[in-house]
C-alpha positions as CSV (number, residue, x, y, z in Angstrom):
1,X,132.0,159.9,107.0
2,X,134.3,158.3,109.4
3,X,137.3,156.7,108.3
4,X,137.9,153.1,109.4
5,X,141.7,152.3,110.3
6,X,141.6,148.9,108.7
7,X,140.6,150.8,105.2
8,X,143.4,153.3,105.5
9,X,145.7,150.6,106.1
10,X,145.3,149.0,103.1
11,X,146.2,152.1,100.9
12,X,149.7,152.2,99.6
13,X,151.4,155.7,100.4
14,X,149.9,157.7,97.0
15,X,146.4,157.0,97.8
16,X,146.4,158.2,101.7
17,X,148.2,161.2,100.1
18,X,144.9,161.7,97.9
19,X,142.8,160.8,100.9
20,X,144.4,163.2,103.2
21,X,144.0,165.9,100.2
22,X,140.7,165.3,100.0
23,X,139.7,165.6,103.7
24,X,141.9,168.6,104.3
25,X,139.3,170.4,101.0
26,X,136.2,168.2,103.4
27,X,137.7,170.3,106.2
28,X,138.0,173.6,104.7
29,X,134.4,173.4,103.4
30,X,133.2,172.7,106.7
31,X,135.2,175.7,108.1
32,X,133.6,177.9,105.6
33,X,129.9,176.8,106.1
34,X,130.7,177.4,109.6
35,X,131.9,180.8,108.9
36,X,129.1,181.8,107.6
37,X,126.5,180.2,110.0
38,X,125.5,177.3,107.1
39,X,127.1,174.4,109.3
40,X,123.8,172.7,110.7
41,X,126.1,169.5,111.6
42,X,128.9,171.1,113.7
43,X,130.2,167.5,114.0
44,X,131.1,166.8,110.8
45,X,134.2,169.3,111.6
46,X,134.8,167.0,114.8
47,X,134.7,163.9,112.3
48,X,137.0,165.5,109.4
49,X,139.7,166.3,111.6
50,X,139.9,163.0,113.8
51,X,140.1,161.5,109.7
52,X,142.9,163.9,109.4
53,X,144.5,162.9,112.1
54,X,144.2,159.0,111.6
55,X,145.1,159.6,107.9
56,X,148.6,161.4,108.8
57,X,149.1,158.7,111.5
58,X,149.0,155.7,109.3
59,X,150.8,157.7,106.8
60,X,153.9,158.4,108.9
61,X,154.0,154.9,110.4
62,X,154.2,153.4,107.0
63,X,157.2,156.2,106.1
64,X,158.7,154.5,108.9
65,X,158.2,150.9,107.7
66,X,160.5,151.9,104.6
């Protein structure tokens, strides 16, 4: 599930707080299937974390914006 930019943009700072929850649980899931050899789709990980990444991007640029 890859995160368009436009999307996050849209969310006021509450809602990427819930995204960003979310996909940091996504991540952990993925790192536990991995764990235990359950991860058939080792790019999911790849996925979650560039989400993560854009998430907490858009995030701090709109802390700056206030």
């Amino acid at each position: 599930m890859k995160l368009k930019v436009k999307d996050l943009r849209a969310k006021n700072p509450v809602e990427l707080q819930r995204e960003l929850l979310d996909l940091l649980r996504a991540r952990f899931g993925l790192r536990m299937q991995q764990a235990t050899q359950q991860l058939s789709n080792t790019a999911q990980l790849r996925n979650t974390r560039r989400d993560i990444a854009r998430a907490k991007t858009i995030l701090g640029e709109k802390a700056r914006q206030s």
